[in-house]
C-alpha positions, 0 to 999 in steps of 0.5 A: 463142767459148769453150765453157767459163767458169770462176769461182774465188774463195776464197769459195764456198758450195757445195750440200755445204757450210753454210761458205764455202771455196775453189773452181774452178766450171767451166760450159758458156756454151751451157747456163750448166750447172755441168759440174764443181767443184773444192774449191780455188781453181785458177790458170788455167794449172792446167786444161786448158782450150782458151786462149780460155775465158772466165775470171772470179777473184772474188778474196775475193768470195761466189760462191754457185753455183746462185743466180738472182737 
């Protein structure tokens, strides 16, 4: 099982930011921790990450990290 699960979208509120921009959020599945953040969207082959992480692009769908629901 991966160890990592990364979210890209062109659409990201970040904590230090008020607008929506590009970004590459990088979490750990066991905590559901955010362990780094890229402002721009990053293609998968871009990062090295081992092959079996779990890798989602929301495309130009809103993610807003952070938010439980």
């Amino acid at each position: 099982m991966s160890k990592f699960l990364v979210y890209t979208s062109s659409k990201v509120l970040l904590p230090d930011s008020d607008t929506l921009q590009p970004a590459t959020i990088v979490a750990d599945v066991v905590t559901g921790k955010i362990l780094s953040i890229y402002h721009a969207k990053i293609a998968k082959h871009d990062l090295q990450l081992p092959e079996d992480t779990v890798w989602f692009d929301a495309q130009d769908k809103v993610i807003l990290p952070g938010l439980v629901e």
